[in-house]
C-alpha positions as CSV (number, residue, x, y, z in Angstrom):
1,X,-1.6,5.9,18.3
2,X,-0.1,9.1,18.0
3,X,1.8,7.3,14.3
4,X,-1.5,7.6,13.0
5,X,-1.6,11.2,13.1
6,X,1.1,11.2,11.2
7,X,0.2,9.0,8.2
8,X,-3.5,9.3,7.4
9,X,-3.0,13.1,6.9
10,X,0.1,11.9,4.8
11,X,-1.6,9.2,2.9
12,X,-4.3,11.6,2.4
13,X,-1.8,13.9,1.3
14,X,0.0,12.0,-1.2
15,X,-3.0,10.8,-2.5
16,X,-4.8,13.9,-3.3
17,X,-1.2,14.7,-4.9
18,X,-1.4,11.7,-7.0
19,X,-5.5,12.4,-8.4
20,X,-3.8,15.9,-9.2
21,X,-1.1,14.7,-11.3
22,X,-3.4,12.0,-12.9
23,X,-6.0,15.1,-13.8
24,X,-3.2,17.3,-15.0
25,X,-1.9,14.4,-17.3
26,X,-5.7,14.0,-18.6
27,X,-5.8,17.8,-19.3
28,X,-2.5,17.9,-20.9
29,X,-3.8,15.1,-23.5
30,X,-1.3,12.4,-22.7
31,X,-3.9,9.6,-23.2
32,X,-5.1,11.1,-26.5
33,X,-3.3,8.5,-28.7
34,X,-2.2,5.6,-27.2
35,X,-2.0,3.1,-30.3
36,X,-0.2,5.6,-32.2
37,X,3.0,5.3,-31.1
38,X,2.8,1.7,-31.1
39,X,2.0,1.9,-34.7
40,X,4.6,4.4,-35.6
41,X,7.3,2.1,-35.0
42,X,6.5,-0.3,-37.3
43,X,6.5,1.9,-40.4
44,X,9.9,3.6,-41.6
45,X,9.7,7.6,-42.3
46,X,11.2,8.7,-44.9
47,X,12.7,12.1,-44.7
C-alpha cells in the first residue's frame, strides 16, 4: 500500500507533464501542416 503513494502522484505527475507538452506543441503550431512535408518530397526545388 504505501507503493501507491508513490505512483499515483507520479502518474499524475507525468501525465499533467505530458497534456503540457502536447499544449505547448499545439501553441507552437507543430500540427499546422502535416501533408506538406509529405508533399514536399516528392517535388525537386530548384535553387
Amino acid at each position: 500500500m504505501n507503493v501507491l503513494t508513490v505512483l499515483v502522484p507520479l502518474a499524475l505527475l507525468l501525465g499533467l507533464l505530458a497534456l503540457i507538452f502536447y499544449v505547448w506543441t499545439l501553441r507552437t503550431g507543430q500540427y499546422d501542416d502535416p501533408d506538406g512535408a509529405a508533399a514536399r518530397i516528392l517535388f525537386d526545388e530548384k535553387e
